[in-house]
N, CA, C and O atoms as a printed pandas DataFrame, in Angstrom:
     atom_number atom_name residue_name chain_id  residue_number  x_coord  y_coord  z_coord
0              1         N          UNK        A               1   -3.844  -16.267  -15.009
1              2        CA          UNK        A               1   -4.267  -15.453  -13.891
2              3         C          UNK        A               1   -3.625  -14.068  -14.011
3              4         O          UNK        A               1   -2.502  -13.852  -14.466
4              5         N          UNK        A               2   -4.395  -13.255  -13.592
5              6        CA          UNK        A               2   -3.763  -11.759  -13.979
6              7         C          UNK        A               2   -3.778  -10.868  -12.456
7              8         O          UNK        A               2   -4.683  -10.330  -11.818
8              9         N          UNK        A               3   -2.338  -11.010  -12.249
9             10        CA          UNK        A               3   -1.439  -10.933  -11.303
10            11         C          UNK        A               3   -1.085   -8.918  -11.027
11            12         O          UNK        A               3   -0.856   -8.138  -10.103
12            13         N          UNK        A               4   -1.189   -8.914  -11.949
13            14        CA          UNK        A               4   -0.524   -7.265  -11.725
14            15         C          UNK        A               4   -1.219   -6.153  -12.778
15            16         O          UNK        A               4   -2.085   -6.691  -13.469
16            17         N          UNK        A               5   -1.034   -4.752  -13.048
17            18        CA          UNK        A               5   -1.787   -4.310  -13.761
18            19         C          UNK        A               5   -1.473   -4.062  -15.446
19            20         O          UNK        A               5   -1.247   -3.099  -16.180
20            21         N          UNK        A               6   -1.649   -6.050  -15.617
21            22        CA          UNK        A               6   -0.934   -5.795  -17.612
22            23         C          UNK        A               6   -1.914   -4.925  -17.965
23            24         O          UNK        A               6   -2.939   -4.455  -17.470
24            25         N          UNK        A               7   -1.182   -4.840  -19.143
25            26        CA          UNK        A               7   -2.052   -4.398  -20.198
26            27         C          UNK        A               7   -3.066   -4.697  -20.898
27            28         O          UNK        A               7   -3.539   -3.981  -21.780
28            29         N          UNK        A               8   -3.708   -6.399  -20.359
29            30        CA          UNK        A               8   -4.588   -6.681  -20.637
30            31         C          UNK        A               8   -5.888   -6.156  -19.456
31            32         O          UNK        A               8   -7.100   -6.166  -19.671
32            33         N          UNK        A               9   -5.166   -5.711  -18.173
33            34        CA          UNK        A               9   -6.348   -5.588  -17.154
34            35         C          UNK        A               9   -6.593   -4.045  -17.507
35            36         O          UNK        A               9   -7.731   -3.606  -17.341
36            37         N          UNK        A              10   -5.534   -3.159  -18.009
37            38        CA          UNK        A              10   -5.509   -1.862  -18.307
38            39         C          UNK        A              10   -6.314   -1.820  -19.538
39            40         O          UNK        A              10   -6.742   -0.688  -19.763
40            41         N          UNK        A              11   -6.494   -2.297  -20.001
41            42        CA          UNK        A              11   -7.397   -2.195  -21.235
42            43         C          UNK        A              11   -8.798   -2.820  -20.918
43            44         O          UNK        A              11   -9.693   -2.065  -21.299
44            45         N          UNK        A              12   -9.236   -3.912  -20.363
45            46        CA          UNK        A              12  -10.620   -3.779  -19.538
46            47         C          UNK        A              12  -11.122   -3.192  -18.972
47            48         O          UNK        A              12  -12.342   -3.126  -19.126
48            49         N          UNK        A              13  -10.285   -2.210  -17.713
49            50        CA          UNK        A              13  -10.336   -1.525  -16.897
50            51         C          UNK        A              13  -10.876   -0.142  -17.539
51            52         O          UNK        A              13  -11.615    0.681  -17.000
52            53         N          UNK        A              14  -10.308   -0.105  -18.838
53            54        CA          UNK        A              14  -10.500    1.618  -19.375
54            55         C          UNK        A              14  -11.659    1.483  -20.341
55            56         O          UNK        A              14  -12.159    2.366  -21.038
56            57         N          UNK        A              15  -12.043   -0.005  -20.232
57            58        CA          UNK        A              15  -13.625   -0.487  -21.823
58            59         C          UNK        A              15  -14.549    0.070  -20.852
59            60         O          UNK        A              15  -15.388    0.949  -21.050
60            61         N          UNK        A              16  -14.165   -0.850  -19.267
61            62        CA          UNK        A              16  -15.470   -0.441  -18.364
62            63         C          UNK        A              16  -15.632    1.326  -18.231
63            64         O          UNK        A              16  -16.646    2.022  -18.284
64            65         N          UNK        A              17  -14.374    1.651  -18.065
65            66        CA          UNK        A              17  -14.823    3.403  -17.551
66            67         C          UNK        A              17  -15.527    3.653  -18.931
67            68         O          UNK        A              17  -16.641    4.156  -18.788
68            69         N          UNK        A              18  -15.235    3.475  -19.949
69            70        CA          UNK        A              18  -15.584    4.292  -21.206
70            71         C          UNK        A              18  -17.339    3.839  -21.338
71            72         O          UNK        A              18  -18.009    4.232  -22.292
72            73         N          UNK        A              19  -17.826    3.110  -20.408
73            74        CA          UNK        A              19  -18.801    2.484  -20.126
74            75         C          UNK        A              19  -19.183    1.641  -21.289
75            76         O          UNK        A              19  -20.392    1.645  -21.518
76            77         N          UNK        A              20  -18.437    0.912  -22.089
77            78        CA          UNK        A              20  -18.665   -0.545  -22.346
78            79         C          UNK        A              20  -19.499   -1.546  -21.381
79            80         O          UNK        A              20  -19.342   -1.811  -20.189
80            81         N          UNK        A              21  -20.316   -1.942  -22.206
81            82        CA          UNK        A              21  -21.083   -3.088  -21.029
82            83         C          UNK        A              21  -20.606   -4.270  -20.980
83            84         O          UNK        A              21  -20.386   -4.812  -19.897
84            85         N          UNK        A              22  -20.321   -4.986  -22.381
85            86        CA          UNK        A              22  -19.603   -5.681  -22.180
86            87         C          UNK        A              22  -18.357   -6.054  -21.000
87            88         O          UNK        A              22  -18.218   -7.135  -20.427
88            89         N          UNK        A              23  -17.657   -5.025  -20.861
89            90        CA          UNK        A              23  -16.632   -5.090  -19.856
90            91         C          UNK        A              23  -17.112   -5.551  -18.418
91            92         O          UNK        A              23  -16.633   -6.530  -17.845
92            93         N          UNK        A              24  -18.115   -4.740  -17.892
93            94        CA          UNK        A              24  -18.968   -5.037  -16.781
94            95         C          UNK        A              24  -18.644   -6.382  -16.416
95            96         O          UNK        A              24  -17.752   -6.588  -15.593
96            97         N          UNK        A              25  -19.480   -7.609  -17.110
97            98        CA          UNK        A              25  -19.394   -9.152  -16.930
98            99         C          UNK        A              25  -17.597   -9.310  -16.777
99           100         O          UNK        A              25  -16.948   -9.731  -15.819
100          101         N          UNK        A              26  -17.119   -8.783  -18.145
101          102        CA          UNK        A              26  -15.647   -9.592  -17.886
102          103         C          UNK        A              26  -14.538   -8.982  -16.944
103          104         O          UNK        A              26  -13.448   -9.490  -16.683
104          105         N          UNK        A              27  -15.091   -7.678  -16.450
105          106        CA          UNK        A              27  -14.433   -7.239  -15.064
106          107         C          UNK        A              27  -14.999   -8.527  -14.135
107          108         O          UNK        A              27  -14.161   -9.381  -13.848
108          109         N          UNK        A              28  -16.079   -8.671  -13.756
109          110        CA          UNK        A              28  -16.640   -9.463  -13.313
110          111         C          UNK        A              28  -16.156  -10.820  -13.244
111          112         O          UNK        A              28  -15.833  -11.156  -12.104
112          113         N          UNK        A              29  -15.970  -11.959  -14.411
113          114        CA          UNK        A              29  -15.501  -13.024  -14.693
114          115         C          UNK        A              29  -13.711  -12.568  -14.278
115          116         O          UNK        A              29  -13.321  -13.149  -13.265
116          117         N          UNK        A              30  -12.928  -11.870  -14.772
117          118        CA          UNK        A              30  -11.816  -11.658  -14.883
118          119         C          UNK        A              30  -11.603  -11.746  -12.869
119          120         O          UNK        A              30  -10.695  -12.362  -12.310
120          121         N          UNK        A              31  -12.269  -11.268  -12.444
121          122        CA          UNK        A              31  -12.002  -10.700  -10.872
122          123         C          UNK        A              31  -11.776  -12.530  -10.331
123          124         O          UNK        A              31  -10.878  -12.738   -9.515
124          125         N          UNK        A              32  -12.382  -13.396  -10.692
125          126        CA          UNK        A              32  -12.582  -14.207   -9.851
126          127         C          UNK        A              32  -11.200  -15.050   -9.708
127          128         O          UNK        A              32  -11.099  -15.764   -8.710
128          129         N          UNK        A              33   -9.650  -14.998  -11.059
129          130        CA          UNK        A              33   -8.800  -15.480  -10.604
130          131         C          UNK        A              33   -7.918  -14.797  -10.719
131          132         O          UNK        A              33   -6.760  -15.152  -10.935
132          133         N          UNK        A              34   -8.562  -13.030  -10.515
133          134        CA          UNK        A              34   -7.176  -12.203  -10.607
134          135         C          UNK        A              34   -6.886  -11.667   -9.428
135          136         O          UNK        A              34   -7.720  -11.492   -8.539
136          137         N          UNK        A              35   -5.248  -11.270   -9.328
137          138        CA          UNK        A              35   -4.787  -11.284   -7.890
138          139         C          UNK        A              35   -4.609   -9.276   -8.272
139          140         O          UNK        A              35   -4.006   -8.531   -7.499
140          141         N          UNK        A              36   -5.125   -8.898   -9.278
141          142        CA          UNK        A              36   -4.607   -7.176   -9.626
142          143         C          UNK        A              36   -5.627   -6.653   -8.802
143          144         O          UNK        A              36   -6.819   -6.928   -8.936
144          145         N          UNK        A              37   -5.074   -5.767   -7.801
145          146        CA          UNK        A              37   -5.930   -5.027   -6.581
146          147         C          UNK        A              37   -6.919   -4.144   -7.751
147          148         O          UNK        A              37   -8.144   -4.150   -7.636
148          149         N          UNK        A              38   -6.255   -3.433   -8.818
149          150        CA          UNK        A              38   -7.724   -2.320   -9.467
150          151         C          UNK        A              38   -8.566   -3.440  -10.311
151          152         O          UNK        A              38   -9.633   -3.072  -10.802
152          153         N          UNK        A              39   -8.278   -4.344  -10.438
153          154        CA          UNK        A              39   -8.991   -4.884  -11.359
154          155         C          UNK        A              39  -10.556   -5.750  -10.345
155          156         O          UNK        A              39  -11.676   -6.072  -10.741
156          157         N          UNK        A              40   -9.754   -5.879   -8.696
157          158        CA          UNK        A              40  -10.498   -6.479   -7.934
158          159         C          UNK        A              40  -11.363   -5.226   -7.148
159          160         O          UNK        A              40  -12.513   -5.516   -6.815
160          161         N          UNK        A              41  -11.001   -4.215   -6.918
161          162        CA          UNK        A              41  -11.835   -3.198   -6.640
162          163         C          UNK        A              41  -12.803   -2.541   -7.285
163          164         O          UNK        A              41  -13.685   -1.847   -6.779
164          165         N          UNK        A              42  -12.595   -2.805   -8.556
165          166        CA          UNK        A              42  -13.473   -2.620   -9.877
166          167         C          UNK        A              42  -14.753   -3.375   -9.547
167          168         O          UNK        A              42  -15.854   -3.029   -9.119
168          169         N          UNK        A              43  -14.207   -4.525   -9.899
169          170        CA          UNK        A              43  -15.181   -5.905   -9.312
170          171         C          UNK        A              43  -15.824   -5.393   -8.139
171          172         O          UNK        A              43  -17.009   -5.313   -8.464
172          173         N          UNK        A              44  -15.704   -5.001   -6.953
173          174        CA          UNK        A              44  -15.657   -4.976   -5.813
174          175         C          UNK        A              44  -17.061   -3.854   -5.760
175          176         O          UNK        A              44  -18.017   -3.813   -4.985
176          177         N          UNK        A              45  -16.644   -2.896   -7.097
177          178        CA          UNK        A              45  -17.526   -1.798   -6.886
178          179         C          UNK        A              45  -18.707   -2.088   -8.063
179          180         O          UNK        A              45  -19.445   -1.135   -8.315
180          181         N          UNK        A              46  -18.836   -2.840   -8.500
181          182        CA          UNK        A              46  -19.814   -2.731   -9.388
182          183         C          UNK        A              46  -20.605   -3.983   -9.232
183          184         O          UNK        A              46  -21.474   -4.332  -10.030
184          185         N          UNK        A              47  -20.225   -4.704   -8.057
185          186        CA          UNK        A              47  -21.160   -5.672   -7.825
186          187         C          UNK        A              47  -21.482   -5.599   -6.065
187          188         O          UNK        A              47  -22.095   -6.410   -5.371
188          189         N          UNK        A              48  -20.753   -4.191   -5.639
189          190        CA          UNK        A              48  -21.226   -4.148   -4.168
190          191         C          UNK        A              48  -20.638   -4.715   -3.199
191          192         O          UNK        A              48  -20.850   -4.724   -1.986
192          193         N          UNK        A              49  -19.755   -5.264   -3.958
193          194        CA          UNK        A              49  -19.096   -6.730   -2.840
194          195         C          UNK        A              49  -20.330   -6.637   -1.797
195          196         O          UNK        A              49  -20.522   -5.500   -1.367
196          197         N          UNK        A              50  -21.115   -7.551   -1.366
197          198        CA          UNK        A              50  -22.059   -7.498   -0.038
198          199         C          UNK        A              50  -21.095   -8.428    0.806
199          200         O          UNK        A              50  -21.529   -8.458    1.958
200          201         N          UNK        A              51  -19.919   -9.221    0.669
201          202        CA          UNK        A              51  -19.431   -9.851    1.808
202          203         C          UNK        A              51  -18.194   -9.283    1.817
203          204         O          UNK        A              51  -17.632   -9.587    2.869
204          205         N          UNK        A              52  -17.429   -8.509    1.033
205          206        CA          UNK        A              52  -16.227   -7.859    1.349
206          207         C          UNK        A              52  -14.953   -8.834    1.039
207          208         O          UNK        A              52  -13.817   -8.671    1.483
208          209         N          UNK        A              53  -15.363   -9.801    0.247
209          210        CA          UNK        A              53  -14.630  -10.776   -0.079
210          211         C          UNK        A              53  -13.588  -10.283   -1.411
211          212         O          UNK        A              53  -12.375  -10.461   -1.298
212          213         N          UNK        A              54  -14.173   -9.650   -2.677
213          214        CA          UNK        A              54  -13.055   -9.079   -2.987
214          215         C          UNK        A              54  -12.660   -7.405   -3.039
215          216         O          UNK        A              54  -12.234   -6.816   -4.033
216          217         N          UNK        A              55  -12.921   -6.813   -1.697
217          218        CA          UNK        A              55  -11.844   -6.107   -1.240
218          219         C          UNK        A              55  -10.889   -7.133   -0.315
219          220         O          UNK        A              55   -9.690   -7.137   -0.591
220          221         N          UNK        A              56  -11.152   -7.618    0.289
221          222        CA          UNK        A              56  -10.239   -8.475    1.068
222          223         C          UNK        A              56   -9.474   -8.943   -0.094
223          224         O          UNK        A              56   -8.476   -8.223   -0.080
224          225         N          UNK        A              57   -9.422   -9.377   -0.636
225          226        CA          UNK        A              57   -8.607  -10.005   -1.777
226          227         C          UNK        A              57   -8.028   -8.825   -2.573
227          228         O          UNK        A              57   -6.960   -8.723   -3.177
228          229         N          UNK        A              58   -8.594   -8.345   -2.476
229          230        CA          UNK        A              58   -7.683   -6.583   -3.056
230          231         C          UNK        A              58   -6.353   -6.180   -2.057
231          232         O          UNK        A              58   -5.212   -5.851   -2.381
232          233         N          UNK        A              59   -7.036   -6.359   -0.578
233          234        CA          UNK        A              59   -6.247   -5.492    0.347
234          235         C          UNK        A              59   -5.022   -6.496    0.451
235          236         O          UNK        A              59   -3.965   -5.877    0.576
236          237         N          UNK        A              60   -4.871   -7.897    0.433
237          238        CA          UNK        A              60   -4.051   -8.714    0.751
238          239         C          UNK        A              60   -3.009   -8.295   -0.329
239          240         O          UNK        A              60   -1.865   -8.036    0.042
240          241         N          UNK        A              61   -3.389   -8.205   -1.816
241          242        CA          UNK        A              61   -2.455   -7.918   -2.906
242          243         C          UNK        A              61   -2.006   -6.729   -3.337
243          244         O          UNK        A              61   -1.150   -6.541   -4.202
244          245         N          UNK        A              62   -2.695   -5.804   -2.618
245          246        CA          UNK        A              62   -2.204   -4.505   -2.621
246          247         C          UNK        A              62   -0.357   -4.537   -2.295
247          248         O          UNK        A              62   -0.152   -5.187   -1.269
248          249         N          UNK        A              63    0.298   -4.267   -2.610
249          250        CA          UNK        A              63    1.801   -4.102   -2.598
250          251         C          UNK        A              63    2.369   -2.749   -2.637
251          252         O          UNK        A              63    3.492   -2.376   -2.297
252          253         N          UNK        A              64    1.212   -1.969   -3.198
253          254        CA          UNK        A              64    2.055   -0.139   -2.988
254          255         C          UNK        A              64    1.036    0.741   -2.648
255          256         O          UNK        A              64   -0.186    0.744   -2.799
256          257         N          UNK        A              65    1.599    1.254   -2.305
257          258        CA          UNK        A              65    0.742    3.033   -1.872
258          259         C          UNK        A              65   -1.227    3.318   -2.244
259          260         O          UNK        A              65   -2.345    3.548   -1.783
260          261         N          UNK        A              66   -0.218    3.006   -3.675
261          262        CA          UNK        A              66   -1.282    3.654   -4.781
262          263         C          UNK        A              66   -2.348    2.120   -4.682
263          264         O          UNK        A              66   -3.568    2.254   -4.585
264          265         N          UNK        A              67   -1.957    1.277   -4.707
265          266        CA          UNK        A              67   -2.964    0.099   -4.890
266          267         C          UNK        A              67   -3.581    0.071   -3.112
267          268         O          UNK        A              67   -4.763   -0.197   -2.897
268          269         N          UNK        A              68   -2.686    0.357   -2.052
269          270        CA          UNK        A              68   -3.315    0.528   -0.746
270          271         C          UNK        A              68   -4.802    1.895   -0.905
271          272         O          UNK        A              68   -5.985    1.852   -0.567
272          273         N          UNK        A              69   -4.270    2.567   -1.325
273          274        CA          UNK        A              69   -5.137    4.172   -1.147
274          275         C          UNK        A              69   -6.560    3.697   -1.890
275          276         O          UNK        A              69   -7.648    3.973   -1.385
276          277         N          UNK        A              70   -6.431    2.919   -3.203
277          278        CA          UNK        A              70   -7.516    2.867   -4.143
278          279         C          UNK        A              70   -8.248    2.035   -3.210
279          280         O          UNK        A              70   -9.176    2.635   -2.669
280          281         N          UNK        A              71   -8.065    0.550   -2.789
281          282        CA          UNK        A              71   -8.647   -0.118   -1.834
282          283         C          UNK        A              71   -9.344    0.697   -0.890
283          284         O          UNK        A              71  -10.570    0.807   -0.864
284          285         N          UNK        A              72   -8.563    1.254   -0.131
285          286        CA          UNK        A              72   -9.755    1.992    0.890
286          287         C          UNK        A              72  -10.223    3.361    0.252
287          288         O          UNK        A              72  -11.016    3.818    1.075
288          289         N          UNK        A              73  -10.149    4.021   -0.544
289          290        CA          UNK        A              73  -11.208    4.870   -1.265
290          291         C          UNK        A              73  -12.515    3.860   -1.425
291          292         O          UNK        A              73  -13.585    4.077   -0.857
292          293         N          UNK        A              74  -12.257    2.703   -2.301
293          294        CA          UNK        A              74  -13.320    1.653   -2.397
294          295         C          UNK        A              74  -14.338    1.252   -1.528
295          296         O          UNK        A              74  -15.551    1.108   -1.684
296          297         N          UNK        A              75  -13.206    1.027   -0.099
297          298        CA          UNK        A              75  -14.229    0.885    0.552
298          299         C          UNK        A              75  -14.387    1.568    1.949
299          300         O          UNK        A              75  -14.497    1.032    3.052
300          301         N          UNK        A              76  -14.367    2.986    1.589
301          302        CA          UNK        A              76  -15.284    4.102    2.131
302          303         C          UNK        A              76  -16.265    4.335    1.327
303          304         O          UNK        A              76  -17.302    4.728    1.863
304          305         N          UNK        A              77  -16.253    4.142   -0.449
305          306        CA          UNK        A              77  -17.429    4.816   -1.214
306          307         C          UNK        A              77  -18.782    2.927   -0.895
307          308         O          UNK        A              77  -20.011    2.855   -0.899
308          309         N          UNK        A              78  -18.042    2.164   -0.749
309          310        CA          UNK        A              78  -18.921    0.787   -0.240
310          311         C          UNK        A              78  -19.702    0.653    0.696
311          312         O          UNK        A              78  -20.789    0.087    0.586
312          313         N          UNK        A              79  -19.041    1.399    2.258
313          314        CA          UNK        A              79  -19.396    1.870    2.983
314          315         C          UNK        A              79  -20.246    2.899    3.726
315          316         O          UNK        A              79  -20.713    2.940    4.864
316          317         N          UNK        A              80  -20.296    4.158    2.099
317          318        CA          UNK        A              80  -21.241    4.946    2.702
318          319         C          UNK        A              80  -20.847    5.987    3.419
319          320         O          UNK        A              80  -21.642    6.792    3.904
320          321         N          UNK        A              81  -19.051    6.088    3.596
321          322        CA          UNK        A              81  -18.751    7.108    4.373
322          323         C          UNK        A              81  -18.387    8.047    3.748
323          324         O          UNK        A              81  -17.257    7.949    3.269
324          325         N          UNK        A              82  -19.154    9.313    3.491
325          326        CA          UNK        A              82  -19.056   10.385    2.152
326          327         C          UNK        A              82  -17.709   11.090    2.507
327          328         O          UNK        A              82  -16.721   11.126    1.774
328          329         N          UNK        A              83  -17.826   11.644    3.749
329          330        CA          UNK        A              83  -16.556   12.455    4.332
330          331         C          UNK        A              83  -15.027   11.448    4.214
331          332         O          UNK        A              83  -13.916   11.751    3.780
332          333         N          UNK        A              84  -15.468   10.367    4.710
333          334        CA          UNK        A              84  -13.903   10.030    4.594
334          335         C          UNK        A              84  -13.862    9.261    3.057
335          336         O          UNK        A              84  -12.945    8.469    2.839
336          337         N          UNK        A              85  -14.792    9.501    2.110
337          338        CA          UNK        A              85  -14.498    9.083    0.671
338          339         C          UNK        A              85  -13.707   10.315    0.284
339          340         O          UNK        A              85  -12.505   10.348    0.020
340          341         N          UNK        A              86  -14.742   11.529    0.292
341          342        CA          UNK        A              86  -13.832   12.930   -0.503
342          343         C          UNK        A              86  -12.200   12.947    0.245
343          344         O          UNK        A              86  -11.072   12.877   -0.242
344          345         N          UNK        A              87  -12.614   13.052    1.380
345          346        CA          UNK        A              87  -10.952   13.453    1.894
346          347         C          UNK        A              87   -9.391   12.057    0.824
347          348         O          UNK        A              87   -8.339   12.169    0.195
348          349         N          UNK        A              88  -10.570   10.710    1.420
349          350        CA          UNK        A              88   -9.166    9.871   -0.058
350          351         C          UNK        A              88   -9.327   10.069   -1.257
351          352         O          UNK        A              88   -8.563    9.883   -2.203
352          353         N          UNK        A              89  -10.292   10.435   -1.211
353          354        CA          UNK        A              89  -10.078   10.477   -3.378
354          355         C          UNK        A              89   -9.306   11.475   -3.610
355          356         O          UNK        A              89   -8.415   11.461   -4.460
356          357         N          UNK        A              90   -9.731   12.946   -2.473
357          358        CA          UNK        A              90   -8.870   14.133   -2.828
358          359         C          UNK        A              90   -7.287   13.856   -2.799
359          360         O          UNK        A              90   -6.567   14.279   -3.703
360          361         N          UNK        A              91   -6.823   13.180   -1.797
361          362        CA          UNK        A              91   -5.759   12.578   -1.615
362          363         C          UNK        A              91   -4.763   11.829   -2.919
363          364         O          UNK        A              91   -3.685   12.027   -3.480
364          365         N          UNK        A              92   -5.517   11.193   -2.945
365          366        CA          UNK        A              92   -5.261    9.855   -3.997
366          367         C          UNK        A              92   -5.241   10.351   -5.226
367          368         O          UNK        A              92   -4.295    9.971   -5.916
368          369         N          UNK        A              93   -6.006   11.093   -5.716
369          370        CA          UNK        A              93   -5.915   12.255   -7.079
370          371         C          UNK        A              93   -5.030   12.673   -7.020
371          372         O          UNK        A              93   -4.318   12.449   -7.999
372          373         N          UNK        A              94   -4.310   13.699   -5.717
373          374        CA          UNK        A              94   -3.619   14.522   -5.887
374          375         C          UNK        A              94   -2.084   13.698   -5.972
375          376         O          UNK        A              94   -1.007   14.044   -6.459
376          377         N          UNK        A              95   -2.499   12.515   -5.298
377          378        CA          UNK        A              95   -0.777   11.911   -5.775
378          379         C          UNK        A              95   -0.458   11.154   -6.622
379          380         O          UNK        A              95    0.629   10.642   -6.892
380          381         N          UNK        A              96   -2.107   11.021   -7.362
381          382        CA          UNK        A              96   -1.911    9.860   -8.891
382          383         C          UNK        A              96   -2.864   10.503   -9.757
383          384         O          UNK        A              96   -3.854    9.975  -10.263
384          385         N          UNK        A              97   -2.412   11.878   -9.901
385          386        CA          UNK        A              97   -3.897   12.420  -11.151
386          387         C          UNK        A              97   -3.703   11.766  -12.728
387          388         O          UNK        A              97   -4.111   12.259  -13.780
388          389         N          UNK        A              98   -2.783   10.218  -12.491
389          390        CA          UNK        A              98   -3.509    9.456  -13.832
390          391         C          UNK        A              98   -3.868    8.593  -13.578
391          392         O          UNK        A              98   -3.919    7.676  -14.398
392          393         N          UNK        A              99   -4.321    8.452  -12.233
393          394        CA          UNK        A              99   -5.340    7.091  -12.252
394          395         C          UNK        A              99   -6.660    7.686  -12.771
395          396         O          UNK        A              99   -7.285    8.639  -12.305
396          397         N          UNK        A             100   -6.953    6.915  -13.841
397          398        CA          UNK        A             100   -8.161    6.858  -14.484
398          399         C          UNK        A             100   -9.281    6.148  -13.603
399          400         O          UNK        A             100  -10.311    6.811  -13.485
400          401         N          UNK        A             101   -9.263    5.335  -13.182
401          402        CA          UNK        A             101  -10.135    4.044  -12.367
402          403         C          UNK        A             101  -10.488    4.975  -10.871
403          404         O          UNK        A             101  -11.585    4.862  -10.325
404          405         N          UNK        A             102   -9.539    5.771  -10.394
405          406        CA          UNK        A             102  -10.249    6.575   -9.033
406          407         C          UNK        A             102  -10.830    7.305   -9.426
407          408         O          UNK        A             102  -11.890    7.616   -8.882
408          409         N          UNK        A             103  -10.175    8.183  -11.083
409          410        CA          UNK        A             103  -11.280    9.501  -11.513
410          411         C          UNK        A             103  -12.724    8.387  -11.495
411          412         O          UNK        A             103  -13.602    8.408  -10.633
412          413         N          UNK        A             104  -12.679    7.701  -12.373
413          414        CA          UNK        A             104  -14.346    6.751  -12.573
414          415         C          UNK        A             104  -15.032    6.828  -11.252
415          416         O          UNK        A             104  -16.149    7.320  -11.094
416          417         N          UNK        A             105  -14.216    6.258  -10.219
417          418        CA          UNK        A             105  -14.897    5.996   -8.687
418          419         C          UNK        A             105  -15.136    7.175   -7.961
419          420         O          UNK        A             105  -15.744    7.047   -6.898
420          421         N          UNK        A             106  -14.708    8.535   -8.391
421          422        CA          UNK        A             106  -15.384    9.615   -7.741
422          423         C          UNK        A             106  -16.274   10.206   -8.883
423          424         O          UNK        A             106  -17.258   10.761   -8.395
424          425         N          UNK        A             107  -16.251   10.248   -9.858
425          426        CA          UNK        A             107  -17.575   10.376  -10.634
426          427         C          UNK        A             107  -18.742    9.518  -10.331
427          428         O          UNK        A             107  -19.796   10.081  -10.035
428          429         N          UNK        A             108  -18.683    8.163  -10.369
429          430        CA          UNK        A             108  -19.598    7.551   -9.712
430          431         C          UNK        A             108  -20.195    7.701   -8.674
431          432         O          UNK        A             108  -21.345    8.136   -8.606
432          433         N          UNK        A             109  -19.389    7.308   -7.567
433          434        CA          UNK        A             109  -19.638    8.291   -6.206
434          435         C          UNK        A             109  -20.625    9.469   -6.150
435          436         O          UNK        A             109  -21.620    9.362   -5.432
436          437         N          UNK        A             110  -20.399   10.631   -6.892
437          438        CA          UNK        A             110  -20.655   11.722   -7.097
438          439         C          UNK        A             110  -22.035   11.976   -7.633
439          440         O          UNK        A             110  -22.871   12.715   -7.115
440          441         N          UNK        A             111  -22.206   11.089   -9.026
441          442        CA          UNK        A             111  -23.658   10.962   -9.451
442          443         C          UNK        A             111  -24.469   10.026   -8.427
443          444         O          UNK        A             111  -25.680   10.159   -8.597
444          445         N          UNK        A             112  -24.180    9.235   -7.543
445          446        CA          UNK        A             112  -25.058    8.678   -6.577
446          447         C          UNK        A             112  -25.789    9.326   -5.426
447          448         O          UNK        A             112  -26.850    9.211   -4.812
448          449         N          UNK        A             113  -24.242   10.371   -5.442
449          450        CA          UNK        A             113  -24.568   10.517   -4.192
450          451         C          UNK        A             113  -25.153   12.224   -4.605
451          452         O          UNK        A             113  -25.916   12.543   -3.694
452          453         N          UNK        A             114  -25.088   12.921   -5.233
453          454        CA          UNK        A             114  -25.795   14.351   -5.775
454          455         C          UNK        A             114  -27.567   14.387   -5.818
455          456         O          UNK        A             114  -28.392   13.826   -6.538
456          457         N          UNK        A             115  -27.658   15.259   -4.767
457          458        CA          UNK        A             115  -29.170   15.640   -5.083
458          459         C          UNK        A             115  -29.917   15.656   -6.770
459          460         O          UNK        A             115  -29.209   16.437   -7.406
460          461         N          UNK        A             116  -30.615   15.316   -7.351
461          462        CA          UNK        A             116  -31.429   15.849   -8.647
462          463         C          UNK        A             116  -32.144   17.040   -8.324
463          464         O          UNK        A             116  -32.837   17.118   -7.309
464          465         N          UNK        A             117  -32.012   17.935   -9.108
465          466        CA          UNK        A             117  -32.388   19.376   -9.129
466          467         C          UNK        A             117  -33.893   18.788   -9.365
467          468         O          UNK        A             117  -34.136   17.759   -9.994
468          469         N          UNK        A             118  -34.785   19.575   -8.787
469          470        CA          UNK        A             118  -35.995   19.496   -8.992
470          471         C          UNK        A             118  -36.785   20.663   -9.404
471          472         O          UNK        A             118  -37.995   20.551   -9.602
């Protein structure tokens, strides 16, 4: 069970940003007996959570700051709430500009939510 953020979840975590597909599923499979809040918000965001089951399971194992902040960035961008997404990501960047996994979640964010030039 993968408990905290080894180096094995840090290295899934960075296949998926690099957009590996593979990773996708085993973020996916990996989420279901891991207790690592980015590895479950990952999960969380790429399958929609529709019952909020693993952010809840994120928010319970969250233990610091930085794993609290990513959780609810998650789920304001889940939610739909654009304003209070920018204000945490801006946040959350500015006090962890090496989280890689929030840069991903406001790029994402960003291409969803951006008009197409027409």
């Amino acid at each position: 069970m993968l408990t905290d953020m080894s180096d094995e979840t840090e290295t899934l975590l960075r296949r998926l940003i690099s957009g590996d597909q593979a990773a996708v599923a085993a973020v996916l499979a990996g989420a279901r007996g891991s207790e690592a809040p980015a590895l479950l918000v990952a999960a969380a965001l790429i399958s929609g959570d529709s019952d909020g089951r693993l952010l809840a399971r994120a928010t319970t194992h969250a233990a610091t700051t930085r794993d609290r902040q990513l959780v609810a960035v998650a789920a304001a961008d889940l939610d739909g709430d654009h304003d209070l997404f920018d204000a945490l990501i801006r946040d959350h960047l500015a006090d962890h500009p090496d989280n890689v996994l929030a840069a991903w979640i406001a790029t994402r964010h960003a291409q969803r939510h951006t008009p197409c030039p027409h």
